[in-house]
N, C-alpha and C positions, 0 to 999 in steps of 0.2 A: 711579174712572175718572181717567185722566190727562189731562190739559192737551189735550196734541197728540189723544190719540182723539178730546176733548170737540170741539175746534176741526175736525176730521178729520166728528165727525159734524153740523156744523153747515153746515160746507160742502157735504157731498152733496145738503140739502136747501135752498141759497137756491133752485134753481131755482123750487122751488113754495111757496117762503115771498113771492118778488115775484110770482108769480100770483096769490097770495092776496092781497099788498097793491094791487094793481091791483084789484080785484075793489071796493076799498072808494074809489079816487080820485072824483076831482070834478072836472069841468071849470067854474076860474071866470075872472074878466075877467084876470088875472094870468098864468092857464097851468090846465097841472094841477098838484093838491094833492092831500098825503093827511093829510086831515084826523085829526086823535088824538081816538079816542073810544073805548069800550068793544073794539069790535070790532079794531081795531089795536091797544090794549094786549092783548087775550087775544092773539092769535096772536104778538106778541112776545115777551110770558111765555111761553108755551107752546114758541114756538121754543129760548128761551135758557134759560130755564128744567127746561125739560122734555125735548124731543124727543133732547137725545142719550145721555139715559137711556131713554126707551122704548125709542128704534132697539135699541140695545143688550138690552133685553125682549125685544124683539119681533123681534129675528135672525131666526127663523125666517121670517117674513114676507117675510125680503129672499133668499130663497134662489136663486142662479142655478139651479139645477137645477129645473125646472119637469117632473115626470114628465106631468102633469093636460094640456101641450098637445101635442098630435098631431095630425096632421091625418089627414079623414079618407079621404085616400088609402093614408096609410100605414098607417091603423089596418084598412083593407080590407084592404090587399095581406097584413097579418100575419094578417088572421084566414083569408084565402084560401089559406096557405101551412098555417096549423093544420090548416082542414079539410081539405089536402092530405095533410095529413100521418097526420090520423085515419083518412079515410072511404078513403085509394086508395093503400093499400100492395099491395095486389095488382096494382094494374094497372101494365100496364109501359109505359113513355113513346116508345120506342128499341128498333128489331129486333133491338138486341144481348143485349138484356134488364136496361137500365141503369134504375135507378129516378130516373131526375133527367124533366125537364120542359125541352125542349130551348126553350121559349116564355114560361123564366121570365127576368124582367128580368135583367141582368148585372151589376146591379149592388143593393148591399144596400136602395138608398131610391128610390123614385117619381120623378119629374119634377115635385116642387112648390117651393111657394117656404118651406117649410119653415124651412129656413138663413138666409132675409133675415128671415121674418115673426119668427120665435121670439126675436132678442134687441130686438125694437121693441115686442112683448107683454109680454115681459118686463120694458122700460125705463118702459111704462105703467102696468102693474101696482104699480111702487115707486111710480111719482111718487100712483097713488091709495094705495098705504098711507100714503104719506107727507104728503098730503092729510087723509085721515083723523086720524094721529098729531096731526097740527099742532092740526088742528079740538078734536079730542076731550084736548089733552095735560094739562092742569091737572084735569079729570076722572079722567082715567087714575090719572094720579098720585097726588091723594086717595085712590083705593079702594084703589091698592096699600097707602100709606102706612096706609090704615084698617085693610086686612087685616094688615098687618105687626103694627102695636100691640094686633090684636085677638089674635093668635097668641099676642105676648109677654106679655100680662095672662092666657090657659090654658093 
């Protein structure tokens, strides 16, 4: 991995590497502190260490193309046009004898919010892999490493 990726993936995740370190602060007579104990060294290991090799594992996890969200107006309208398409090919719409549906929407997609909600689903869905990554990263990375040398020794 190079420099600029390793630094490139380090930066997409401060966001939820200072949520995690807020999660461990302390309010004392001073201010706030974030005290260094077990829990703030794993997730810094885990951050610098680890996470922008997993990201890079685990790409798939970070896919913009989400087919799994639909909503479920448009997953209606599609199924409504299937069974249009299956069950009423004989019936005709139009006295002219046109097979179209003069009462179908005019446009390919519903009236939802579809377009605002899917890249805000999408922008929480990372920050919990990335959540997860961070949590689980020095774990991760032993097993692979385990699995790696268990390969190379059969």
């Amino acid at each position: 991995m190079r420099v600029r990726q390793y630094i490139w993936n380090l930066v997409k995740s401060v966001v939820i590497m200072a949520l995690l370190l807020t999660w461990n602060l302390q309010h004392t007579a001073q201010g706030w502190q974030l005290p260094l104990n077990w829990f703030t060294g794993w997730v810094l290991v885990s951050w610098l260490a680890g996470y922008p090799w997993l990201r890079q594992w685990y790409a798939g996890l970070y896919s913009r193309d989400d087919e799994r969200m639909e909503s479920y107006k448009n997953r209606a309208l599609a199924l409504h046009e299937q069974d249009l398409a299956q069950h009423h090919t004989a019936r005709k719409w139009t006295p002219s004898g046109l097979q179209a549906n003069p009462w179908l929407y005019m446009s390919g997609n519903t009236q939802t919010t579809d377009d605002i909600l899917n890249p805000i689903y999408v922008f929480c869905e990372h920050l919990w892999v990335t959540f997860w990554l961070l949590l689980l990263g020095p774990i991760l990375l032993a097993g692979h490493w385990a699995k790696r040398a268990w390969l190379q020794r059969n």
